[in-house]
C-alpha positions in Angstrom: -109.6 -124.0 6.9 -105.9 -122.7 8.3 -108.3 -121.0 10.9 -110.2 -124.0 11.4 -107.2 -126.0 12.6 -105.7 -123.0 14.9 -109.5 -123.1 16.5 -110.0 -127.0 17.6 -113.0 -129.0 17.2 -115.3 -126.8 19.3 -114.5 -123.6 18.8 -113.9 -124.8 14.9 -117.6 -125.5 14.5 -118.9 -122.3 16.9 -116.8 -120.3 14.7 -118.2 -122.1 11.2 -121.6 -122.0 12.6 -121.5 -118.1 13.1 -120.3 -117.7 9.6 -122.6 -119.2 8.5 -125.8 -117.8 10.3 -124.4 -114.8 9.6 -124.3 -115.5 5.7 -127.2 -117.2 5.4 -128.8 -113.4 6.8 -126.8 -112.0 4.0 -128.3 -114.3 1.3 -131.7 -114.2 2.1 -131.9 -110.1 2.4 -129.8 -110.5 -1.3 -132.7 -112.6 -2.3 -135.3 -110.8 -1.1 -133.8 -107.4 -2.6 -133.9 -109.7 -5.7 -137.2 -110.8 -6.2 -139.2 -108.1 -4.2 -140.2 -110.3 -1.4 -141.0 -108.6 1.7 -143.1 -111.3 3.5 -142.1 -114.9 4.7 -141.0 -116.9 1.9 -142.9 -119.8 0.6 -141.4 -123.4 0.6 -140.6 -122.8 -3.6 -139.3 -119.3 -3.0 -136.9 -121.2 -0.2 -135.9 -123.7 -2.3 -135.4 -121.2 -5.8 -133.2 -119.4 -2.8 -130.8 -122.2 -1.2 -130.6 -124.1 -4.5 -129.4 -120.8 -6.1 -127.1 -119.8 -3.9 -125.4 -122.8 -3.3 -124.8 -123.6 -7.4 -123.9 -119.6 -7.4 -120.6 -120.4 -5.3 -120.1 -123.6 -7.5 -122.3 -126.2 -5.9 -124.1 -128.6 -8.2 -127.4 -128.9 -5.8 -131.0 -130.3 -7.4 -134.2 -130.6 -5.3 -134.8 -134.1 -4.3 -138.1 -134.2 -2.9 -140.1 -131.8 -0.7 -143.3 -131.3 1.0 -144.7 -129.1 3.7 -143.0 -131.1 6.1 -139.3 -132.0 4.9 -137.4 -130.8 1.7 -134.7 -132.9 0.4 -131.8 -131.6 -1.8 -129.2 -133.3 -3.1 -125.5 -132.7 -5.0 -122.5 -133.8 -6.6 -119.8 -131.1 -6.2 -119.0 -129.5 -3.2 -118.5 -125.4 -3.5 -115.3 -126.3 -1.1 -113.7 -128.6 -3.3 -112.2 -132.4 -3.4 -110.0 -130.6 -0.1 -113.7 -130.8 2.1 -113.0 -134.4 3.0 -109.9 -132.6 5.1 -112.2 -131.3 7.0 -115.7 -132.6 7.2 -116.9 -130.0 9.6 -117.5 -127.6 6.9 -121.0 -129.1 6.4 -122.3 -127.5 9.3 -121.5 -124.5 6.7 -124.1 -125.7 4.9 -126.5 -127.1 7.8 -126.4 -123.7 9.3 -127.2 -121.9 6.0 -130.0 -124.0 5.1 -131.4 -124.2 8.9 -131.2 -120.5 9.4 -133.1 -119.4 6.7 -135.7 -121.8 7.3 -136.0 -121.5 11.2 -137.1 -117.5 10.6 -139.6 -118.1 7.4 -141.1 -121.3 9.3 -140.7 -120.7 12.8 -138.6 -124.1 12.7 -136.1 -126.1 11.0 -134.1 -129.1 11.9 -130.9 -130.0 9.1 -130.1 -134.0 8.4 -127.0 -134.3 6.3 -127.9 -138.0 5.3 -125.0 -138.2 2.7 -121.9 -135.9 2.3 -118.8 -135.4 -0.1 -116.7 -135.2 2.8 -117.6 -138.4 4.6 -116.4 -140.0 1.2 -120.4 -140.7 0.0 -119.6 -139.1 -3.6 -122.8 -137.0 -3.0 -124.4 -135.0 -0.6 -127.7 -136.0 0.7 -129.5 -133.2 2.8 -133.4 -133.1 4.5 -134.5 -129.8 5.8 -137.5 -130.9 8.5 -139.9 -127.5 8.3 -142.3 -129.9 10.8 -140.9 -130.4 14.8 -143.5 -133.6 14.8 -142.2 -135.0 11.5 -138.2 -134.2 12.5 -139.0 -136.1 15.8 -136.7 -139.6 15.3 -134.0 -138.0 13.0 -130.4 -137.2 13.7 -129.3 -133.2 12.7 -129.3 -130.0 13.9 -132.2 -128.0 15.3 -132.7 -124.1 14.5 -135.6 -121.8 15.6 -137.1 -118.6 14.2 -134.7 -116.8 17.1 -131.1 -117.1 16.2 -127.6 -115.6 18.2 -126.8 -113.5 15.0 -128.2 -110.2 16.0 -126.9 -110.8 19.5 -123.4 -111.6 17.7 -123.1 -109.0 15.6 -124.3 -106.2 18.7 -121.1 -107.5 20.2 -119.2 -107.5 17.3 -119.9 -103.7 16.9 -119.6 -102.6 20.5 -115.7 -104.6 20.0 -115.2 -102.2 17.4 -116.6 -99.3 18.8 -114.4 -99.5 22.3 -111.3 -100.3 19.6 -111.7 -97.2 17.7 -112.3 -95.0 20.8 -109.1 -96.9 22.4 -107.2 -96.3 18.8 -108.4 -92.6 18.4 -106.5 -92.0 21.5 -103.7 -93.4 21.0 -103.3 -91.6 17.5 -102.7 -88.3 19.6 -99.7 -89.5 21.4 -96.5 -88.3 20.3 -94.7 -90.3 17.5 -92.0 -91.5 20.5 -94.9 -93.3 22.2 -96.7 -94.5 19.3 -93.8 -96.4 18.4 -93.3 -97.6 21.8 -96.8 -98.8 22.7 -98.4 -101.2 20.4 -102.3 -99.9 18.8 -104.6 -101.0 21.9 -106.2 -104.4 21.2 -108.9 -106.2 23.4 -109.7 -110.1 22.0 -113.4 -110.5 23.9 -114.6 -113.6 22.1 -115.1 -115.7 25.2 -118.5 -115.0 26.9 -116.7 -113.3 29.7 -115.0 -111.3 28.1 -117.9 -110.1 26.3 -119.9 -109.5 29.4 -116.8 -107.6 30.5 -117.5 -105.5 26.9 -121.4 -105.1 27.7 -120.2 -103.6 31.3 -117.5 -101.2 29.8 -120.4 -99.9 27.7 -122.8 -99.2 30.8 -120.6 -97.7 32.9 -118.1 -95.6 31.2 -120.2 -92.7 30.6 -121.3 -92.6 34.5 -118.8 -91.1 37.0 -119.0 -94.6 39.5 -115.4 -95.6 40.6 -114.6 -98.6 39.3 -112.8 -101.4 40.7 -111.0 -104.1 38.4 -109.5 -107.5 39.8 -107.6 -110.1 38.2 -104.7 -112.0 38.1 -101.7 -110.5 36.9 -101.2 -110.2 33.7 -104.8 -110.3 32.5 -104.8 -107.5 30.8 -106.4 -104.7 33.8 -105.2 -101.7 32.4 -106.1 -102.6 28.8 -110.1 -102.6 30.6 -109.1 -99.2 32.8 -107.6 -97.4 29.1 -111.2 -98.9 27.6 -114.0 -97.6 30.5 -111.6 -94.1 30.2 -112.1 -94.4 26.0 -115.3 -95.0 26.1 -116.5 -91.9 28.4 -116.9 -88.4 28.9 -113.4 -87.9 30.3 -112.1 -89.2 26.8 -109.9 -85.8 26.2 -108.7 -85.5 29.1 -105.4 -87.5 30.7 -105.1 -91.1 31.5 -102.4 -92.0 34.3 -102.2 -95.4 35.3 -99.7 -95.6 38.3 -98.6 -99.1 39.6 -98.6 -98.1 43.4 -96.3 -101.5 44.0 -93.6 -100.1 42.5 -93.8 -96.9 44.5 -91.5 -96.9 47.9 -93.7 -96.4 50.6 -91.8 -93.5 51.8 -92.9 -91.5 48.6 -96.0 -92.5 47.5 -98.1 -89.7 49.4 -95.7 -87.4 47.5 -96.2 -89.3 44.3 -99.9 -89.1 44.5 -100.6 -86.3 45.9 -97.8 -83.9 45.4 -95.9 -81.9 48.0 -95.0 -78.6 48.5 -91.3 -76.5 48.6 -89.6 -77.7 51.5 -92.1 -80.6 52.7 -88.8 -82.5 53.7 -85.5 -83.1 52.7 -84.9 -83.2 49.2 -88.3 -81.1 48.6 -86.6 -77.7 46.7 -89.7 -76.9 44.4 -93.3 -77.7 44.2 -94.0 -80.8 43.2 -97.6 -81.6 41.2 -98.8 -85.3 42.3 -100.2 -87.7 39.8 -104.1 -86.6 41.4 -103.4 -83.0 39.7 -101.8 -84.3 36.7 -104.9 -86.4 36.0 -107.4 -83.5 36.2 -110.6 -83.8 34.0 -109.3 -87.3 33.5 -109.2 -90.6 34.6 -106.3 -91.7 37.4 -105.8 -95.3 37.0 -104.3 -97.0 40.6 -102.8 -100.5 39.8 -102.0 -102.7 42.8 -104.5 -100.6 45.3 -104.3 -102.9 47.9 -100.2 -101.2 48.2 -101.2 -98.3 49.4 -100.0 -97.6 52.8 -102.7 -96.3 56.0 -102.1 -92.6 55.4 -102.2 -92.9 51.6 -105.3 -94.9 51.9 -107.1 -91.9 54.2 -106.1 -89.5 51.6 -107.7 -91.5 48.7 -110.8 -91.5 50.5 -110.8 -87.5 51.3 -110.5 -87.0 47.5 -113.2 -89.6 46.4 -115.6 -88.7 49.0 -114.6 -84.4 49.0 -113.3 -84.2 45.6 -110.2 -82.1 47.7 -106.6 -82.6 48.8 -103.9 -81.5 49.9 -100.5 -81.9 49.2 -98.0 -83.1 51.5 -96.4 -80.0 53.6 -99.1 -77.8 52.2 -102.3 -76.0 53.8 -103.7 -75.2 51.4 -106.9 -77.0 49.7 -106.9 -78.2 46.6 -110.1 -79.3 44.3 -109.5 -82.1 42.1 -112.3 -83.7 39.4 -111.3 -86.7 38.4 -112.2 -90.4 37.9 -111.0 -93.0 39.7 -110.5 -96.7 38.3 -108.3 -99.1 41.3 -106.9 -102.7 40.2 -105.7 -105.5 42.0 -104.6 -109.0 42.1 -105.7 -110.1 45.9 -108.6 -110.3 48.1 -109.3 -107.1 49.2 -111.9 -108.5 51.4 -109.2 -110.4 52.8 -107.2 -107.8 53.9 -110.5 -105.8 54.9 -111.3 -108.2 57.3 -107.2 -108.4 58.2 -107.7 -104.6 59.0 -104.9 -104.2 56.1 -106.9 -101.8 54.1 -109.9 -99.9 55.4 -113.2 -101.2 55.2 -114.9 -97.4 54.0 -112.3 -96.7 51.4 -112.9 -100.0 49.8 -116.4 -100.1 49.9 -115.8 -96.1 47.9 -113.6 -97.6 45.0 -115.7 -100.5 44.8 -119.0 -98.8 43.7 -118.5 -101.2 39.7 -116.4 -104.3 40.4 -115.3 -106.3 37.4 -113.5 -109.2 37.6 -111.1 -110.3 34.4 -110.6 -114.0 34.1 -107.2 -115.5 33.8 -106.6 -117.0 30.4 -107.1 -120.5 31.5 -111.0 -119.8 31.8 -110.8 -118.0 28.2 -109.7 -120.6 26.0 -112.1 -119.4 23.5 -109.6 -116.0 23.1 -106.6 -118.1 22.6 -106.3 -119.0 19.4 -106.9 -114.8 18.3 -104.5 -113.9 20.7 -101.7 -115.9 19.6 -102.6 -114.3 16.6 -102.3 -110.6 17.5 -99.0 -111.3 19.2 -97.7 -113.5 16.5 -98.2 -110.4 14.3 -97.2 -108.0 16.2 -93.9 -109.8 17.3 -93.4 -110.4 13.6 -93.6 -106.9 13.3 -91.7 -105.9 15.6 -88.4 -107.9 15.2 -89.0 -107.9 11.3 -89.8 -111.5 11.0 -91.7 -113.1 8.4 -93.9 -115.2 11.0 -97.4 -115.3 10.1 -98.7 -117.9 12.6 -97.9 -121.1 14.5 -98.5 -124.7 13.9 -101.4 -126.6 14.5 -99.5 -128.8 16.9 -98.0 -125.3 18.8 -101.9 -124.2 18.9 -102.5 -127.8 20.9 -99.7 -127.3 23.1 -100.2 -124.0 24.3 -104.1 -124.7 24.7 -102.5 -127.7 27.0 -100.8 -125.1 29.6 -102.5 -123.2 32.2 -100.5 -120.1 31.5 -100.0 -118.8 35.5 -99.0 -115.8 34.1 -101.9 -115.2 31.6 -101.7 -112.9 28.4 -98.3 -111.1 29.6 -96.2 -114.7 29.6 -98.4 -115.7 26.8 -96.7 -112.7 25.1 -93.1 -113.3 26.7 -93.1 -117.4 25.2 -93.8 -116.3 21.6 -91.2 -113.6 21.7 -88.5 -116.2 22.5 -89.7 -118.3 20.3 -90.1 -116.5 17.5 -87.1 -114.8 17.7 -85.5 -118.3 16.5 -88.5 -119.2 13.8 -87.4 -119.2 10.1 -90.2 -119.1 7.8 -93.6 -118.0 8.5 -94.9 -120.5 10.8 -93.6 -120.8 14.2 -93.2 -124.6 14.8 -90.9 -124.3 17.5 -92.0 -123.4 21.3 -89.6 -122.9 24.5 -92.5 -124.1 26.9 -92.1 -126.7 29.5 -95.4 -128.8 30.0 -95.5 -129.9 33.2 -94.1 -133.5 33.7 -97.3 -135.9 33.7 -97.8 -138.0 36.7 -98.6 -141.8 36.8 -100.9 -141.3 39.8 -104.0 -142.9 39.7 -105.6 -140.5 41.9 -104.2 -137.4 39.8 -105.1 -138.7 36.8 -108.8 -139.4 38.0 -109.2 -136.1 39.5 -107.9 -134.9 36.1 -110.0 -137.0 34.2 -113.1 -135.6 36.1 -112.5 -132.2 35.9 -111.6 -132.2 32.3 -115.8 -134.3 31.7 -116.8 -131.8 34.1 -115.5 -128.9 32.1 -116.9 -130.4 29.1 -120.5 -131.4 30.1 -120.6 -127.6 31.3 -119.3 -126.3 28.0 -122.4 -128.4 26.7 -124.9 -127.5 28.7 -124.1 -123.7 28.0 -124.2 -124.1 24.4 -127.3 -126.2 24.7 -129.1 -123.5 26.9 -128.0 -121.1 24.5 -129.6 -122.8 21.4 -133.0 -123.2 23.1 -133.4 -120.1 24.8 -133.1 -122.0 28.7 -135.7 -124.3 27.4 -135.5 -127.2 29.9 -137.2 -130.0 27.9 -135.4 -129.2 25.2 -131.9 -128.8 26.4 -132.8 -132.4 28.2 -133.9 -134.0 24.6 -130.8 -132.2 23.3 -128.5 -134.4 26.0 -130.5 -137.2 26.8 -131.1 -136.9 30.1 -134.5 -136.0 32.2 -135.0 -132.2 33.1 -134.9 -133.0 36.7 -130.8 -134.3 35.8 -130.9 -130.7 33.9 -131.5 -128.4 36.9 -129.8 -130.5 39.0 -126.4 -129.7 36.7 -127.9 -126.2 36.4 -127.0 -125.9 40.6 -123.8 -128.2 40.3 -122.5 -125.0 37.8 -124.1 -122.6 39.0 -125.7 -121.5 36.4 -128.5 -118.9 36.0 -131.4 -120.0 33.8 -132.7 -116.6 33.8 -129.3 -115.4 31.7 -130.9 -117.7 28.5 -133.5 -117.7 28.6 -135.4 -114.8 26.0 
């Protein structure tokens, strides 16, 4: 429930429906280990089965009514308790349950909760529609014999599979930077970020150069350390170098080393970062730095595999991955004739594109959550998590600085939280405006936003089924594809 709150209303019942689902797997393969049943259960073997499992955890459920079109159960005690009429949304617990189980033995199920104990009806009233024709006309949620859970827990086990190949690494650091660096953490539970999971996977075991843009503060290198985890190279070195905070004078040196004597200052042979990273992967944050003569020696070594360092004659073979990050346009400056048009098109063989935190309000809620604990941690504080009215206001700010002033706000502010839930934040929220113009421009954006959201979900559920998703919103399937080209959105990427 505490994570229900922290969530918000959508993400709340996304969350409760994916529990759920994924129970409602877990009970029926109980069942079925149970009783011996290997084929599609009957309707009396899926009523012995939800009844059952429901007065197991402390419901008090009886059947009703039921038919080969609609069963109807009823009960007079919630498993939840008297505390469910806090929060109501917990009966899509049960509609998911019951609608899961039924949509893969029937092909189809739609859930009407008629009655609940936490709309204050002292009972709960519940029709399972087996039938599409006789659910036609009734309010509830619809489920088919395809549901996300498979495709949920895939991503769910690559998350944990990139984590422990991040973690395994950082175990073999010495014990002065384990205690420095925090255990490497990605939160993917917005679909972008999961896509950007699905990439990692394809591409780290290939030797394609990679190139990662983003705003700052997304979290670039945290995707760079992943791609390097996840491949071959994973033995070898990873050097991320921030070529911004290089002085231009240097950075040929820096990169690429220099030899005894290359200039003033030069007493010794000097190995650049490119040797350094040998067998591994060289991470270059802030690419689009580099000056004219450091950018023709980058593309020598991608395209050659060879370099040279500075003052030297002598050639050098270097095998090595290359992953590049930045926060501009490179095309920009391409076209600007800042940055040259054949080294960029070399570094960006893979492009991946990390989206600020505003566009992945889904991963909020978890990553407050990580920092809160790790902060706690840190400063030995007994904070455990915020409040549900600190959740709302930071899901009300655009953080322009993404996950690394995310991190800097809870730091100050926990630093002066007693207790364990932070109910303080040092955050200014920008001063509202009486305009009528902003607030209709707001107004629309925020419907817009929304009605997308939706429409998403709704494709999602029905598999990019046009009719349906239009029965779903109440709108013609002409108005559907019309929104599909307003967003932008691919059909093709739903449907099954």
């Amino acid at each position: 429930m505490h994570a229900s709150e922290q969530q918000g209303q959508k993400h709340c019942e996304e969350l409760i429906e994916h529990i759920a689902k994924t129970a409602g797997c877990f009970f029926e393969e109980t069942y079925r280990n149970n009783t011996n049943k290997t084929k599609a259960l009957d309707i009396e073997n899926y009523i012995d089965l939800i009844l059952g499992l429901k007065n197991n955890i402390g419901g008090k459920f009886s059947l009703a009514s039921s038919d080969q079109n609609c069963i109807t159960v009823t009960n007079t005690c919630c498993p939840f308790g008297e505390q469910v009429t806090n929060f109501p949304e917990l009966c899509r617990m049960t509609s998911s349950v019951f609608g899961g189980i039924a949509a893969r033995n029937f092909g189809y199920a739609k859930v009407e909760i008629k009655k609940s104990i936490a709309r204050h009806d002292g009972k709960c009233e519940v029709c399972i529609y087996t039938n599409p024709s006789a659910a036609k006309g009734h309010a509830g949620m619809e489920y088919t014999d395809i549901t996300p859970v498979k495709e949920i827990e895939d991503i769910n086990e690559l998350h944990n599979r990139i984590e422990a190949s991040m973690q395994q690494i950082w175990r073999k650091q010495s014990k002065q930077l384990a205690n420095k660096h925090q255990p490497p953490a990605i939160i993917a539970k917005s679909p972008t970020m999961q896509k950007i999971l699905q990439s990692i996977e394809v591409i780290a075991p290939t030797l394609a150069t990679v190139l990662i843009q983003g705003q700052t503060g997304v979290g670039k290198e945290l995707i760079a350390r992943a791609i390097h985890a996840m491949s071959d190279r994973c033995q070898k070195p990873f050097i991320p170098i921030n070529c911004g905070a290089i002085p231009e004078s240097l950075i040929e040196s820096v990169l690429f080393g220099h030899e005894k004597g290359a200039f003033t200052g030069a007493i010794e042979v000097h190995q650049g970062y490119f040797e350094r990273a040998e067998g591994g992967t060289l991470f270059l944050d802030e690419v689009d730095s580099l000056s004219p003569a450091a950018q023709t020696r980058l593309l020598r070594v991608i395209q050659e595999g060879e370099l040279e360092r500075v003052g030297g004659k002598q050639t050098l073979s270097v095998d090595l991955r290359i992953i590049s990050a930045t926060n501009t346009n490179l095309e920009e400056l391409v076209k600007q004739g800042l940055f040259r048009n054949d080294l960029y098109y070399r570094i960006n063989v893979v492009r991946l594109s990390i989206p600020p935190l505003a566009e992945r309000l889904e991963d909020l809620p978890y990553l407050v959550q990580l920092i809160v604990q790790r902060l706690s941690k840190k400063h030995n504080k007994a904070v455990e998590s915020v409040s549900r009215e600190i959740m709302q206001k930071i899901r009300s700010y655009s953080w322009p600085g993404n996950v690394r002033e995310l991190e800097n706000i809870l730091e100050r502010s926990l630093l002066f939280t007693t207790g364990k839930e932070m109910t303080e934040l040092d955050l200014e929220l920008p001063v509202e405006t009486n305009s009528i113009d902003d607030w209709n421009d707001i107004k629309e954006h925020t419907l817009a936003k929304v009605e997308q959201s939706f429409l998403e979900t709704a494709l999602k559920r029905h598999q990019g089924d046009i009719k349906r998703v239009a029965e779903n919103m109440g709108i013609t399937s002409r108005a559907v594809y019309n929104k599909l080209k307003k967003y932008e959105i691919k059909l093709a990427d739903y449907r099954v």
